[in-house]
C-alpha positions in Angstrom: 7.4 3.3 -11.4 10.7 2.9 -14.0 8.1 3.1 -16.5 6.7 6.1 -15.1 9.8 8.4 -14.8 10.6 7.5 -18.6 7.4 9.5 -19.8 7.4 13.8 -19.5 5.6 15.5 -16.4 2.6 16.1 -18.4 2.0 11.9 -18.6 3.2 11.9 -15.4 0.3 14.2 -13.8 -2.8 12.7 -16.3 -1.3 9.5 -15.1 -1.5 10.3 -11.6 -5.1 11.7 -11.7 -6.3 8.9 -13.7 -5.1 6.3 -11.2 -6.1 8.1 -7.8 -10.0 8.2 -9.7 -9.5 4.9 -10.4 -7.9 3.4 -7.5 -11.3 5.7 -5.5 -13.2 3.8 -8.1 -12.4 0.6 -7.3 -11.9 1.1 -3.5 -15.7 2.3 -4.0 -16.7 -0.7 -6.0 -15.3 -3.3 -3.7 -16.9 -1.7 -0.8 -20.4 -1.7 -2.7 -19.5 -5.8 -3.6 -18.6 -6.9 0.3 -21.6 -4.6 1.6 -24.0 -6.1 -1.2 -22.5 -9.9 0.2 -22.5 -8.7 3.5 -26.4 -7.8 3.5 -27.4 -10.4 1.1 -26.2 -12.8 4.0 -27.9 -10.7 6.6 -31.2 -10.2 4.8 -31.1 -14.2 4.2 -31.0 -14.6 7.9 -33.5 -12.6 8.4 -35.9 -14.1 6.1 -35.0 -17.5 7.8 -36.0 -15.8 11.1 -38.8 -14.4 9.2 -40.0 -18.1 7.7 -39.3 -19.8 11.2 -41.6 -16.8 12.8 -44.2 -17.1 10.2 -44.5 -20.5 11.3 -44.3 -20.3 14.7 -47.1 -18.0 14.4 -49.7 -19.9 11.6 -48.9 -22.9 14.4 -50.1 -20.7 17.2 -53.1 -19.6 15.2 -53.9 -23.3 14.1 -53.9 -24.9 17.7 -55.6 -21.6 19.1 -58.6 -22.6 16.1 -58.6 -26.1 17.2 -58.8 -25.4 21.2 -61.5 -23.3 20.3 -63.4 -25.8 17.3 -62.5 -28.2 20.3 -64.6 -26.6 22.6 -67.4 -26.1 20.5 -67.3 -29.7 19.6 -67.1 -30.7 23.0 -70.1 -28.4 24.0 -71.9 -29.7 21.5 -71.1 -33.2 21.8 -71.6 -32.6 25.5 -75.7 -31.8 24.5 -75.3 -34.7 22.2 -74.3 -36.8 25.2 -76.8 -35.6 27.6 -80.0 -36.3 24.9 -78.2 -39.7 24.3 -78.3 -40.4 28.0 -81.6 -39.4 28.5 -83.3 -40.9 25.2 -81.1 -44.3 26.8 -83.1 -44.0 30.4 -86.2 -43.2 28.5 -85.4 -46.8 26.5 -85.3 -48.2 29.9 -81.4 -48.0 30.3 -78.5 -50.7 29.3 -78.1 -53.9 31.8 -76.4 -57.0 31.3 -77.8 -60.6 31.5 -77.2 -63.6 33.0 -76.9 -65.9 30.1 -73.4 -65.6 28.4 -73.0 -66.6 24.8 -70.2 -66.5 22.5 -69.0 -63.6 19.9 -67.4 -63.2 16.9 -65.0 -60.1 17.5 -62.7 -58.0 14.8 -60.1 -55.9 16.3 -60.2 -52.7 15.3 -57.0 -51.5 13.8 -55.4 -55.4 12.8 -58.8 -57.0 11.8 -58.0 -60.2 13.7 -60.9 -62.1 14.9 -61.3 -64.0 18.5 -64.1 -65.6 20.1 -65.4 -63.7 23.1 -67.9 -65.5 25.9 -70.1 -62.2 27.3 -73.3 -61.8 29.0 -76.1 -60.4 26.9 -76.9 -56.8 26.9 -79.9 -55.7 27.1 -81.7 -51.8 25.9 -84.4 -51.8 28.0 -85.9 -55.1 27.3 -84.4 -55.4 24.4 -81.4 -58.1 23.9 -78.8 -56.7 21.2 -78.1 -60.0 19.6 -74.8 -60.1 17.9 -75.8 -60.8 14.1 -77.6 -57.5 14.5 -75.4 -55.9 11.7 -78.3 -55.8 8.9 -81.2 -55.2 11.5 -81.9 -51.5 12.7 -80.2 -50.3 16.2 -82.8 -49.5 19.2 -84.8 -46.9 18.3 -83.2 -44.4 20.9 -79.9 -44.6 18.7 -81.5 -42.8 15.3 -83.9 -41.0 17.8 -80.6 -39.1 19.3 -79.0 -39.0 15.4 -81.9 -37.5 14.3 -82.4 -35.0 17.2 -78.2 -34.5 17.0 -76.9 -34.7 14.3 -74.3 -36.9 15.5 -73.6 -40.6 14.9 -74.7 -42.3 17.8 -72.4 -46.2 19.3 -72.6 -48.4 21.9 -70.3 -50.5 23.0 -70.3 -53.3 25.9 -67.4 -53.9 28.6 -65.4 -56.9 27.4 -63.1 -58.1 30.4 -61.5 -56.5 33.6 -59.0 -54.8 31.0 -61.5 -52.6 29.7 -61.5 -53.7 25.8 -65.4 -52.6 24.6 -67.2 -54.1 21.6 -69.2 -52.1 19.7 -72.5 -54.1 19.7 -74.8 -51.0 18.2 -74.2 -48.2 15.7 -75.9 -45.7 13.7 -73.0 -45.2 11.4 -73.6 -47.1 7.5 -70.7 -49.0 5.9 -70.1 -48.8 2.1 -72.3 -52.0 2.1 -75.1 -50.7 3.9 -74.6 -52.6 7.0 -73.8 -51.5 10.4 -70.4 -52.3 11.9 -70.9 -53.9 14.8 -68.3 -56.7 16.4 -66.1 -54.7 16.5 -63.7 -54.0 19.7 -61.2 -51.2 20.6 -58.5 -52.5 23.1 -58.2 -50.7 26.2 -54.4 -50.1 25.5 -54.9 -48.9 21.8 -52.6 -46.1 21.4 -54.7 -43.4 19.8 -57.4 -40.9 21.7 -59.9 -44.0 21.7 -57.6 -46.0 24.4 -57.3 -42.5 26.2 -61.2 -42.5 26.3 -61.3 -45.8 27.7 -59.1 -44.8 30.7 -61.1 -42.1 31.0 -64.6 -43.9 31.2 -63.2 -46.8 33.5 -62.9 -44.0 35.8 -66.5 -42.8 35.2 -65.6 -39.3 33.3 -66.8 -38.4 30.5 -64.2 -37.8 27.5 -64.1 -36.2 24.0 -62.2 -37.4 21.7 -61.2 -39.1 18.2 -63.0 -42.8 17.5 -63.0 -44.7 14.6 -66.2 -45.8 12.9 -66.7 -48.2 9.8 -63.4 -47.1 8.8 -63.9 -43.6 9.1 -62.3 -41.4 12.2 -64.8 -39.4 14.0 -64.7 -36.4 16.9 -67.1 -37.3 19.7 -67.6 -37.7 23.3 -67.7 -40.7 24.9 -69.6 -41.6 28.6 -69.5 -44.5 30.9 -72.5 -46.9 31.0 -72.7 -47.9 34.6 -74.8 -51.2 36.5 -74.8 -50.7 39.9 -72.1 -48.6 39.9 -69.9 -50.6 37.7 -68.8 -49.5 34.5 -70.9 -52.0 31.9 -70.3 -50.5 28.7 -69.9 -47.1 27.1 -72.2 -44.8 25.3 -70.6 -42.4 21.8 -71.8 -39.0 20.3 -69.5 -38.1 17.4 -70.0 -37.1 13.6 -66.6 -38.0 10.9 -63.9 -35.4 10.7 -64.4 -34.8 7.4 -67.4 -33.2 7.8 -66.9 -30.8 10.8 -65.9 -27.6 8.9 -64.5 -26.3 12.3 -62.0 -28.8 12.4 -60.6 -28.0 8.6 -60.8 -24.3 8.1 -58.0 -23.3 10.3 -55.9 -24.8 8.5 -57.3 -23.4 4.4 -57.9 -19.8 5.8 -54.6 -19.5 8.2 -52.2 -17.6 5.6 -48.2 -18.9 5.7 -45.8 -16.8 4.0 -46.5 -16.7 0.3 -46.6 -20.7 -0.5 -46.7 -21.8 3.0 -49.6 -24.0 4.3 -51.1 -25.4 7.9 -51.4 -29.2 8.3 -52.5 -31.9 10.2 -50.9 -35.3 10.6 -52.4 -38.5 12.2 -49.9 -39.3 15.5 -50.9 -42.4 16.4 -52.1 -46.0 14.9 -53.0 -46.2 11.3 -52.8 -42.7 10.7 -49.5 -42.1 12.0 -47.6 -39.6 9.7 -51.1 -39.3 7.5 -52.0 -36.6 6.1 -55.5 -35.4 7.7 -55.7 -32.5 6.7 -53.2 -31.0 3.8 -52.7 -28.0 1.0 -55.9 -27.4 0.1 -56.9 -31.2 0.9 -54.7 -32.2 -2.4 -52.7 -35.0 -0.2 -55.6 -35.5 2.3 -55.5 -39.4 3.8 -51.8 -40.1 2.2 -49.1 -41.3 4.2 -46.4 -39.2 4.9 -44.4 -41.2 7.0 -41.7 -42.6 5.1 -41.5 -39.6 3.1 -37.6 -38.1 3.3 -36.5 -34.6 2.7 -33.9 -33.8 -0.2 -31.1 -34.7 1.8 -33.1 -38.1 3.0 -33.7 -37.5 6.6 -37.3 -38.9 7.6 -38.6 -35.2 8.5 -42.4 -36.7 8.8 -41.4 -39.2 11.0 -39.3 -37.4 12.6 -42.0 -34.6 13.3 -44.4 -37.3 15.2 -41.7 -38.7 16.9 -40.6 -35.3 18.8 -44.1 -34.0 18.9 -45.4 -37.0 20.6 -42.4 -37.1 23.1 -41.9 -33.7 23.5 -45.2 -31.9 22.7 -47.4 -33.1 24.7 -48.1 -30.0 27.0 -48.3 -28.0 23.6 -44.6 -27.2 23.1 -44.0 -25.9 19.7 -41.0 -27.6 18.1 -38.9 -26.5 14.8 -37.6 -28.2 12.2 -35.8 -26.7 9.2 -35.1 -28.8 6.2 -35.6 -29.0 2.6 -38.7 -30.3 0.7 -39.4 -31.0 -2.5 -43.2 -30.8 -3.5 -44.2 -32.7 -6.5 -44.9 -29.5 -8.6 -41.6 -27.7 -7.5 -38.8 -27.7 -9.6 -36.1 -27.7 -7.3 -36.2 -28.6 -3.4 -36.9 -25.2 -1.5 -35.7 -24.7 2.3 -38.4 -25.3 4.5 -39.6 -24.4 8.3 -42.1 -26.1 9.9 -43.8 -25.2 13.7 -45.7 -28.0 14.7 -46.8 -29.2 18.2 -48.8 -32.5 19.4 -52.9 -31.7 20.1 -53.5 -34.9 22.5 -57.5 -34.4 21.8 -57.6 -35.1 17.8 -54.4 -37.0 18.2 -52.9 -34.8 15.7 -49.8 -33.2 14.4 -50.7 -29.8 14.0 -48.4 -27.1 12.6 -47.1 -24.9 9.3 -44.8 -24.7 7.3 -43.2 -21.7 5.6 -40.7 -21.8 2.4 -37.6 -19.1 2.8 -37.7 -18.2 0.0 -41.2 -16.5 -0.1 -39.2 -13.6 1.1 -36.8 -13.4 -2.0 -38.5 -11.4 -3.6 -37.7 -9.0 -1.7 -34.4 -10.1 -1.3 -34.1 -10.2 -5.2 -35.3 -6.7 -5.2 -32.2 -5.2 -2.5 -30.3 -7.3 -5.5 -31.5 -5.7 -8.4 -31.2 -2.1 -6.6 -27.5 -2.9 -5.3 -26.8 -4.0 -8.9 -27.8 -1.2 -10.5 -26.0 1.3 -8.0 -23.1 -1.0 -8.9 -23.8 0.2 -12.3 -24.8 3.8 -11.9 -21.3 3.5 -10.0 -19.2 1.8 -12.1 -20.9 4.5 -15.4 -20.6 7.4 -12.8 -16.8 6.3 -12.0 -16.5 6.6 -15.9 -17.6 9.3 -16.6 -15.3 11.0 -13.7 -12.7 9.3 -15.4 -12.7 10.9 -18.4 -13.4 14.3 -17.2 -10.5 14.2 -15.0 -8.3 12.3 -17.8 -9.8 15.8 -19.9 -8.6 17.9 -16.6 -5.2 16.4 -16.2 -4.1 16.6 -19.8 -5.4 20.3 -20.4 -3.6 21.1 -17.0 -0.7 18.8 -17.4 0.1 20.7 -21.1 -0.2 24.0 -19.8 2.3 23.2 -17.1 4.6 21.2 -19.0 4.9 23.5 -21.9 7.0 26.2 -20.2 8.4 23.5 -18.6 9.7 22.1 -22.2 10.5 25.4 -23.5 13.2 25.8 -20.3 14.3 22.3 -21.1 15.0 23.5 -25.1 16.7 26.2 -23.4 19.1 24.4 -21.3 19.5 22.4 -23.7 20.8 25.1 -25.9 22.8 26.6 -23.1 24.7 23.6 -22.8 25.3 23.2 -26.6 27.5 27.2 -26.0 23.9 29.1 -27.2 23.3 31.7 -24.9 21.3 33.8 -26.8 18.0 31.7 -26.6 16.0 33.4 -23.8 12.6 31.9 -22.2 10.0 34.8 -21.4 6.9 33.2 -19.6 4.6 36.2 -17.7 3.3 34.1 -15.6 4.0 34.5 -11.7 4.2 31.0 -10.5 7.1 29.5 -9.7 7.5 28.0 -13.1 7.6 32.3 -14.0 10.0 32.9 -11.8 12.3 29.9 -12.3 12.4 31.2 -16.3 12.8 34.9 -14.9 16.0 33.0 -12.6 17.2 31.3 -15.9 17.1 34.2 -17.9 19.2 36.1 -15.2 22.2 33.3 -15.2 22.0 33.2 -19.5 23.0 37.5 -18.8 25.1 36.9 -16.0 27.0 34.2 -17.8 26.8 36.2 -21.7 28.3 39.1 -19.2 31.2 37.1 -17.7 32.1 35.2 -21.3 32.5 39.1 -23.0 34.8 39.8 -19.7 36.6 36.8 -19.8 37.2 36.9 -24.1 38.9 40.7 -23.1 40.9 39.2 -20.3 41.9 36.1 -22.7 43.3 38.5 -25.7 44.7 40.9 -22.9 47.1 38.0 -21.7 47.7 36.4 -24.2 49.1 39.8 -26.1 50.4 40.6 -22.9 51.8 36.7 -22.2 53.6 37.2 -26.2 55.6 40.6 -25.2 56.6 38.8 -22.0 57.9 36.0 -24.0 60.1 38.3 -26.6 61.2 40.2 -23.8 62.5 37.0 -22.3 63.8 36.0 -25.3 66.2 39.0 -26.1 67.3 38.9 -22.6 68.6 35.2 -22.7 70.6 36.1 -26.0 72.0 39.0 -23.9 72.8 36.3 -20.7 74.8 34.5 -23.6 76.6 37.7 -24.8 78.0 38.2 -20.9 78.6 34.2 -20.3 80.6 34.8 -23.2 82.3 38.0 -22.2 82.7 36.6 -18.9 84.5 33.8 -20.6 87.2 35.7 -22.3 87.7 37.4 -18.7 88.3 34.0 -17.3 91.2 33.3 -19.4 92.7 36.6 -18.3 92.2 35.8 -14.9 94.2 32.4 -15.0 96.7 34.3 -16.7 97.0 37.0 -13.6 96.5 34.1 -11.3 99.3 32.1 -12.5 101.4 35.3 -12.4 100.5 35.8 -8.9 100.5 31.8 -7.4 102.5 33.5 -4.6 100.0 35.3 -3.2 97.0 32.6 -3.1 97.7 31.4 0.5 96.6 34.9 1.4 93.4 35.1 -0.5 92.2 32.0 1.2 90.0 34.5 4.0 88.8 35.4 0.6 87.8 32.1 -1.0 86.5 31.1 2.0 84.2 34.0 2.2 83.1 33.1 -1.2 82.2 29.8 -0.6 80.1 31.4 2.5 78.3 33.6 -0.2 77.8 30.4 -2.9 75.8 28.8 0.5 74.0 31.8 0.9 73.2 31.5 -2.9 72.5 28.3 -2.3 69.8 29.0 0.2 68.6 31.5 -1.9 68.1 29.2 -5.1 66.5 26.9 -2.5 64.0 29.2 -1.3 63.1 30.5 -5.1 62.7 26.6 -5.9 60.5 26.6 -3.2 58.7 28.9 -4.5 58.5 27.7 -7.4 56.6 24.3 -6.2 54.2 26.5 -4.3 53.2 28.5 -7.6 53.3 24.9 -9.4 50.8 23.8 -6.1 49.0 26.5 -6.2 48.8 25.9 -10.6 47.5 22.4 -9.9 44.5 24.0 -7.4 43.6 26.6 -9.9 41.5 24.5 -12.6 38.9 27.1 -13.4 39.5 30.1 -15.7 39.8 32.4 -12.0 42.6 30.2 -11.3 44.4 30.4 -14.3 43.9 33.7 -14.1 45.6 33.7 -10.6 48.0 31.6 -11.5 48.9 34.0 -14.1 49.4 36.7 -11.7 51.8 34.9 -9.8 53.7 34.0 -12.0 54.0 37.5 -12.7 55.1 38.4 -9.4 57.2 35.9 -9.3 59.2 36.7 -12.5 58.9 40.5 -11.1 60.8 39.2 -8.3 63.2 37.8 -10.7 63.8 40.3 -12.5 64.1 42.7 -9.4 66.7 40.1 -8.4 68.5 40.3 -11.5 68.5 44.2 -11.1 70.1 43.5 -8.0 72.8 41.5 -9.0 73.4 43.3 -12.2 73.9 46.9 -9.1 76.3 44.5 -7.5 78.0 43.5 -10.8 78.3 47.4 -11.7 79.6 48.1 -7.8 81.8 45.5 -8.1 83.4 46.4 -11.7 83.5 50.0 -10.2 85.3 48.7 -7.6 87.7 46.8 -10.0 88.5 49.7 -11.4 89.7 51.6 -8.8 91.6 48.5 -7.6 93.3 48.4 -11.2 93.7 52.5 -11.0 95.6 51.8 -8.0 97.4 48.9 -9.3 99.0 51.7 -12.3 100.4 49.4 -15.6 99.9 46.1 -14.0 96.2 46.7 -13.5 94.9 48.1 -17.1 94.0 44.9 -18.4 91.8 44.2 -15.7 90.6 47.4 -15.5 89.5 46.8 -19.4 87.7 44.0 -18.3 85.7 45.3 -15.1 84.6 47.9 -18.0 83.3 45.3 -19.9 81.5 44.0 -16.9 80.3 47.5 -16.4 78.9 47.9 -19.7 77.2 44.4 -19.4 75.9 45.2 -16.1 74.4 48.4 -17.4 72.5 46.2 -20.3 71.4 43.5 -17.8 69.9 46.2 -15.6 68.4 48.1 -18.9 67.0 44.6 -19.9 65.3 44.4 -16.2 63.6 48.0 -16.4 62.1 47.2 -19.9 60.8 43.6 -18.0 59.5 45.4 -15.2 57.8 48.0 -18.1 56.6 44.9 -19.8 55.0 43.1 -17.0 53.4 46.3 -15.6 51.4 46.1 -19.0 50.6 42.6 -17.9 49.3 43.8 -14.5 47.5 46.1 -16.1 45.8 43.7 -18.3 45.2 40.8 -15.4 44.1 43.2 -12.7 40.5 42.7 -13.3 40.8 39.1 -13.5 42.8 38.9 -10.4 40.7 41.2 -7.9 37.7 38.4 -9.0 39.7 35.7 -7.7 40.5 35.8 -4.0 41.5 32.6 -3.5 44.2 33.1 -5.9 45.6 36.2 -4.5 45.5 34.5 -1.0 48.2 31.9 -2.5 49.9 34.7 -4.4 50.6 36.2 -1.5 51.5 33.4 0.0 54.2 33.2 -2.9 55.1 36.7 -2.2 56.1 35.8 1.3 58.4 32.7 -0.2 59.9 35.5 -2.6 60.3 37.6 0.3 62.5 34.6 1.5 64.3 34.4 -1.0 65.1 38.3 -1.3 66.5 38.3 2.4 68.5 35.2 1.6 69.9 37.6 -1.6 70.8 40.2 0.9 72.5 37.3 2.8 74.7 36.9 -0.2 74.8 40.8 -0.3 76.3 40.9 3.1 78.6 37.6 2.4 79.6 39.4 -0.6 80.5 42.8 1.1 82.6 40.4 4.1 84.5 39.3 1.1 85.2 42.7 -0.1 86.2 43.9 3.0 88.2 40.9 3.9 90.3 41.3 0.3 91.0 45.1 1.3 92.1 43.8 4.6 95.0 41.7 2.5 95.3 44.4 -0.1 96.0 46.1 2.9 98.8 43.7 4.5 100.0 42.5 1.2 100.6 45.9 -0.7 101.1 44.0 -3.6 99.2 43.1 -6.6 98.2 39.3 -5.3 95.4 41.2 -3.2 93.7 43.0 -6.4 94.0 39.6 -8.5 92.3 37.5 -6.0 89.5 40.2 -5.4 88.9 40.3 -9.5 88.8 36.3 -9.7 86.6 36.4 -6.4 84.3 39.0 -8.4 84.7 37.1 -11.8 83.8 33.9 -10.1 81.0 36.1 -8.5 79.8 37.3 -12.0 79.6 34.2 -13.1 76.8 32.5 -10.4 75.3 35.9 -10.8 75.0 35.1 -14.6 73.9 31.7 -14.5 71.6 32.7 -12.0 69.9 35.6 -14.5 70.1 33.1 -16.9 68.2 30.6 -15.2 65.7 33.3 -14.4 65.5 34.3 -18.0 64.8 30.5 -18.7 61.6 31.2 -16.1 60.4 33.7 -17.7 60.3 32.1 -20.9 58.7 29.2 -19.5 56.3 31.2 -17.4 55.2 33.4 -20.6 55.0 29.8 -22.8 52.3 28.8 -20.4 50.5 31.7 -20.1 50.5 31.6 -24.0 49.4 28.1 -23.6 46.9 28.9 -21.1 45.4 32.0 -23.3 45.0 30.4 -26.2 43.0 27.1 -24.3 41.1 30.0 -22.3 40.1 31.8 -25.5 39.3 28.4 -27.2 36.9 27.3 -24.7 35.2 30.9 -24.5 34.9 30.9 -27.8 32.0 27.5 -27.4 29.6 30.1 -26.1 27.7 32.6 -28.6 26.4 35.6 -26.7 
């Protein structure tokens, strides 16, 4: 922001306009960014929901297509079963004998070998004898493969567990004999020890079985002898080659890479593949097989279908896999539920990221209305950059012009003028400037009249002043030489000074009314020098002037009145030395003189008063404009005022004193009383002269300052050029 305020307004306003566009820019941007994050989270979600629901579903569909292959296979292993049974009656049915012989017998799944002591089973009238493996079954068996389809097994009752040896087949080994000797334990853990429970109970069951090493889908039924349950009769064909069982699982769509499978759950195809993508990993062990992170997910798969997915409960795992042709492990989901009558694993899995394409599209598309944003936000820059600096010059070039104008203003140039025709407020603020340059060239050609008019006025006040203290001297003097003629007559008459002391007494009355009098004028004079102080503007010193001239009117008015007095009081003398005959002619010479100097003193006053009307004529303008001024010149008026009634005090002292030295003129009848009146009166003259003389001084000082104060006044107009 310092920064900021040191540019002009026009950087100021592009600056401004800039930033708000960008600052909406970048608000904009950021918005774009956390909504772009914000629905690329969402969106992976929903693919994950998507994959899990893909799976759940190819699941579904793959159990739904092996219920169904099921129940074809059992309906047609069912018909197998029945033309099995009844080619086996036809044979004369399956009994066992009386003799018991011994038997070499391989368990199926660990290939260990026992003994086993078993009565002889018979086909009709045919004994099954136990190296049978290279001869051909009974007829019956190929009778019902040929009329079938299906491999065809029979197997014989072992003990009281249930464990049955298979003691004819139809089904071919790699080596071209039959495998026969062979028993399944009744507890085996796979759909073959299922079967068994279900035959000791004389049902019928349909199932998986293993035969010479190959797994087959078949139905199984109970051989029965009186009842018992002898032996058991099979109907089955190999899983590879029921189509039924395997194209659920190639047709059934997953996502884009996703597949169906099938793992063994039970025995030695536990976690085996049985069917996988596109039969690539058919027969291969899965069990062991770990996940990127190592978890056991195939193991873990049979383990929670068998305990948990009995019923057909379809479980979920999520987890990721690494196939041998990927580059990088991909998340995985996988649906997958237990199908008790193949003993298998059934489910699908379905990669997440088979939906980023999408997802990579919503990418690309945010990204480029990033980009479209970002170019758009550009190319609003500049045009409002283009906006604010054509609109920022045309605003702050009137603005600059005002500023060269103040500028010159202050320098004393009031001649530059600003005309913009505009009617904004820029306009009218030049049209406002322009009226203070006329109102202020206006006042400086007043105040450069006023300035000449006082100080010519100011320079005739101070000659004035000056001719009338040279006169004051001419009288001091004169009133000097009248002194010594006084002592003279007052020696002469020593007798007669205990009665003029009523008369010196009165005088000293008078010098206190003086001295009030001088008081109130010095009074005076610190309220004009107050009022001086206040006044520091050329209307003050105007004012100040004004009062000044009042006041040394009222000076001068007060000299006029003491110079009357003076001239009363010589007239007075005069009679008093008229009276007096020979002894008063001197003094009657003198109260002449202090006629004739009376007569000048007033003479002196009238040309003042002349002089300083001249002055009021020149200062009236200047004072009218200054109200204040005139408020504390009248306030000095009231002070002189003061002091005038404290003259007339001294008047009517004065007049006491005359009439108190008539009184002892009077009672005296001698010459005593006229002396002490004239030294009374010179003594008067004399305060009356020091007095004019100190007034004079005044005025002399007064008219040095307004000098002073004209010439400063007319040096500081005299900055400004109108």
């Amino acid at each position: 922001m310092k920064r900021l305020r040191c540019h002009s307004i026009g950087t100021r306003i592009a600056t401004i306009c800039v930033s708000s566009v960008a600052v909406t820019a970048i608000v904009l941007l950021a918005i774009v960014l956390v909504q772009r994050r914000v629905m690329t989270g969402t969106v992976s979600e929903l693919f994950a929901k998507q994959a899990r629901a893909d799976a759940e579903n190819a699941a579904r569909d793959v159990r739904l297509h092996c219920e169904t292959a099921h129940a074809m296979l059992v309906e047609h292993m069912s018909s197998g079963l029945n033309v099995a049974e009844e080619m086996l009656k036809k044979a004369g049915g399956v009994s066992l004998g009386q003799t018991t012989i011994v038997r070499r017998t391989v368990h199926q799944m660990t290939r260990e070998e026992k003994p086993a002591a078993l009565p002889k089973l018979y086909v009709g009238e045919v004994w099954l004898e136990p190296d049978a493996t290279a001869k051909p079954p009974p007829p019956f068996l190929d009778q019902v493969e040929a009329l079938t389809g299906f491999s065809v097994g029979l197997y014989q009752r072992m003990n009281e567990r249930g464990d049955m040896l298979r003691v004819a087949s139809t089904f071919h080994q790699a080596d071209g004999t039959r495998p026969v000797g062979i028993y399944v334990p009744s507890d085996d853990p796979s759909a073959q020890g299922r079967a068994i429970a279900a035959v000791l109970e004389g049902k019928r069951y349909f199932g998986r079985a293993r035969m010479g090493g190959a797994w087959h889908l078949g139905g199984y039924a109970p051989i029965l002898q009186e009842g018992a349950v002898i032996g058991m009769l099979f109907v089955g064909a190999q899983e590879k080659l029921l189509a039924q069982t395997r194209q659920p699982f190639l047709k059934i769509p997953v996502g884009k890479t996703g597949y169906a499978f099938a793992l063994g759950g039970s025995g030695d195809l536990k976690g085996r593949y049985v069917v996988s993508q596109e039969g690539k990993r058919d027969d291969e062990s899965m069990l062991d097989s770990v996940d990127a992170d190592g978890v056991p997910v195939v193991r873990q798969m049979v383990e929670t279908a068998l305990s948990q997915a009995r019923n057909g409960q379809l479980l979920t795992l999520r987890y990721r896999w690494k196939n041998p042709e990927d580059p990088a492990p991909r998340w995985k989901v996988s649906a997958y539920t237990y199908f008790e009558p193949w003993d298998w694993i059934i489910g699908a899995g379905a990669y997440e990221d088979d939906h980023r394409e999408a997802l990579q599209i919503a990418d690309d598309t945010l990204g480029r209305t990033v980009l479209w944003s970002l170019l758009a936000t550009l190319l609003l820059a500049v045009g409002v950059s283009w906006i604010a600096v054509i609109a920022s010059r045309s605003l702050a070039r009137p603005l600059s012009d005002l500023v060269h104008a103040a500028e010159a203003l202050s320098a004393g140039d009031l001649k530059h003028e600003v005309i913009l025709p505009s009617d904004d407020e820029i306009g009218k603020l030049s049209q406002s400037f322009g009226a203070v340059s006329g109102s202020l060239r206006s006042l400086l050609g007043d105040l450069r009249e006023a300035s000449a008019a006082i100080g010519r006025e100011a320079g005739n006040l101070l000659a004035a002043a000056n001719c009338q203290s040279g006169r004051a001297c001419e009288q001091s003097a004169a009133l000097g030489i009248t002194g010594d003629t006084v002592s003279e007559l007052a020696q002469a008459s020593h007798h007669t000074a205990e009665h003029a002391e009523s008369v010196i007494a009165t005088a000293q009355r008078a010098e206190e009314y003086s001295q009030q009098g001088t008081q109130v004028l010095e009074e005076t004079v610190s309220r004009m020098s107050v009022l001086g102080e206040q006044v520091d503007t050329i209307g003050g010193s105007i004012t100040e002037l004004a009062e000044r001239t009042l006041l040394v009117r009222e000076l001068l008015s007060a000299i006029q009145d003491v110079a009357e007095q003076a001239n009363l009081l010589a007239l007075n003398a005069s009679i008093e030395a008229a009276r007096a005959g020979e002894q008063g002619r001197g003094f009657a010479v003198v109260a002449k003189e202090v006629r004739r100097l009376a007569e000048k003193s007033r003479g002196a006053a009238l040309r003042a008063h002349s002089i300083l009307r001249e002055v009021d004529k020149g200062t009236w303008t200047a004072v009218e404009a200054t109200e204040e001024g005139g408020r504390h010149a009248r306030a000095a008026m009231d002070q002189a005022r003061g002091a005038a009634s404290a003259i007339h005090g001294l008047v009517g002292a004065i007049r006491t004193s005359t009439g108190t030295a008539r009184q002892i003129a009077e009672a005296a009848r001698k010459q005593t009383a006229g002396v002490e009146q004239i030294v009374a009166a010179i003594r008067e003259l004399d305060t009356l002269q020091a007095d004019a003389l100190s007034g004079t001084k005044q005025i002399q000082a007064v008219a040095s300052s307004l000098l002073s104060l004209s010439e400063h006044f007319s040096r500081l107009v005299a900055r400004y050029k109108n």
